[in-house]
C-alpha positions in Angstrom: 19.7 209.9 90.5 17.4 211.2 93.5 16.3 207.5 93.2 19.3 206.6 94.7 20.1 209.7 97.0 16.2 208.6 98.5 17.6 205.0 98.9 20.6 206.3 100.9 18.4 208.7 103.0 15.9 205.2 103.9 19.5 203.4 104.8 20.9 206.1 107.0 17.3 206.6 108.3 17.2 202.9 109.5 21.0 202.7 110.4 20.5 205.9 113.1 17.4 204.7 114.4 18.9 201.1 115.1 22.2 202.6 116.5 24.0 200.4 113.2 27.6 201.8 114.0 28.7 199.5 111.1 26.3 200.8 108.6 26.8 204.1 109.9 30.4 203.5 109.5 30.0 202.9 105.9 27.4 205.7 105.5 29.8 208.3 106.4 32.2 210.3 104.8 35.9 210.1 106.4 35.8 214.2 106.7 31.8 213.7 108.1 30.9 216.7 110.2 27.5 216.9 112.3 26.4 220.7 113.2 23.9 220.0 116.3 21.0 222.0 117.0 22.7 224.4 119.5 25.5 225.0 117.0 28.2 221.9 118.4 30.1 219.9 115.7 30.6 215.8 116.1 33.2 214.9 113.7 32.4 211.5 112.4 34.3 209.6 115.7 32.3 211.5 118.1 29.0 210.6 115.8 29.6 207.6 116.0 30.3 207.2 119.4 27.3 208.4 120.7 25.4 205.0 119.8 28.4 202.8 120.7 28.5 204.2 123.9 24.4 203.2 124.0 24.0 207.0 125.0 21.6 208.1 122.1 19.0 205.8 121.7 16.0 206.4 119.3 12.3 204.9 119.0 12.4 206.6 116.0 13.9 208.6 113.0 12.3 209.4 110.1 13.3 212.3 107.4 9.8 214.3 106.0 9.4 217.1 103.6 12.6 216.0 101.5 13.9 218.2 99.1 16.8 217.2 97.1 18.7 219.2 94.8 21.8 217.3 92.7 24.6 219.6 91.8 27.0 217.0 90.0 28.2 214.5 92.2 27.2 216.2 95.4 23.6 216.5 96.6 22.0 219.3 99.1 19.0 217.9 100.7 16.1 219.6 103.4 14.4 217.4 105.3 12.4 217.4 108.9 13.9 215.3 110.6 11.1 213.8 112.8 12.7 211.3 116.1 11.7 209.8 119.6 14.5 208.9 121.7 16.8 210.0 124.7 20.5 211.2 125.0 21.9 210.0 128.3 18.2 209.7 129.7 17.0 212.7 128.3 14.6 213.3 126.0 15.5 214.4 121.7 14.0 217.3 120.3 11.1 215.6 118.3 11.4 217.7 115.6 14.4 219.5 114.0 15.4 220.8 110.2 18.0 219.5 108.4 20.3 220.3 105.9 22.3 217.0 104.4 25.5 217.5 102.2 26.0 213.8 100.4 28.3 213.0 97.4 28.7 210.6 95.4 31.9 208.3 95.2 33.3 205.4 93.4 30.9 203.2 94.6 27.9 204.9 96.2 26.5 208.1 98.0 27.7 208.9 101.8 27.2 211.5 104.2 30.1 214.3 104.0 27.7 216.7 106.8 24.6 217.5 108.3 23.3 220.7 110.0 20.2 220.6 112.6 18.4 223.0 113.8 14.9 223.6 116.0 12.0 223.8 114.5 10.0 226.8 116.8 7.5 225.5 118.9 7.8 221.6 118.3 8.7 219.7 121.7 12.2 219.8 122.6 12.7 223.3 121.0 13.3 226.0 123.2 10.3 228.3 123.5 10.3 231.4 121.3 11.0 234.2 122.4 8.2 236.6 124.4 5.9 233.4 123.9 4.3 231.3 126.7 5.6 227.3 126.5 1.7 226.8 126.4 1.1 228.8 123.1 4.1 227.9 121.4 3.1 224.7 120.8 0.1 225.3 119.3 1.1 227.3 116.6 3.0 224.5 115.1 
């Protein structure tokens, strides 16, 4: 089964890196919910919109460090997700953790939510606290 769940991560991987609103479109549950790095929600419309508007662009996206745990027909996964690209000209965090919620329906897995969040001291995070911009990176 995490033979397929990994084949579904490799699509959605490939669809958000190209902007694929179509694939994405099929990738995603009707109820999707995306929980940003600074605590926002994108219902699926809004995540969606964001590459058919050609406002989120990436270079790349790639998922690292995968853990997947099946509970039934619903799967939790942890990844880092690791990206390159802008939003409205300005730059991505390059590195974030996420949490994946997918399940499993009549004919394959989709997306149903995902939760981001910094990683401290990767490029894009905001610094940690009491720690110099110059250090924190270097502790990564």
């Amino acid at each position: 089964m995490t033979d397929s769940i990994d084949s579904f991560l490799d699509q959605w991987s490939a669809a958000e890196q190209a902007g694929d609103t179509e694939r994405l479109d099929a990738l995603l549950a009707g109820d999707f919910a995306g929980i940003g790095p600074l605590g926002f929600t994108l219902p699926r419309r809004a995540w969606l919109a964001r590459h058919r508007s050609g406002d989120l662009r990436y270079d790349s996206f790639t998922l690292a460090e995968v853990q997947t745990r099946v509970y039934g027909q619903a799967a939790v996964i942890t990844a880092r997700n690791n990206t390159r690209g802008s939003y409205q000209g300005h730059p991505v965090p390059e590195a974030t953790r996420a949490t994946l919620v997918v399940g499993s329906g009549a004919d394959d897995w989709q997306l149903a939510a995902i939760h981001l969040s910094f990683i401290a001291g990767t490029a894009g995070a905001p610094p940690l606290p009491g720690v110099a911009a110059s250090q924190t990176h270097q502790q990564v």
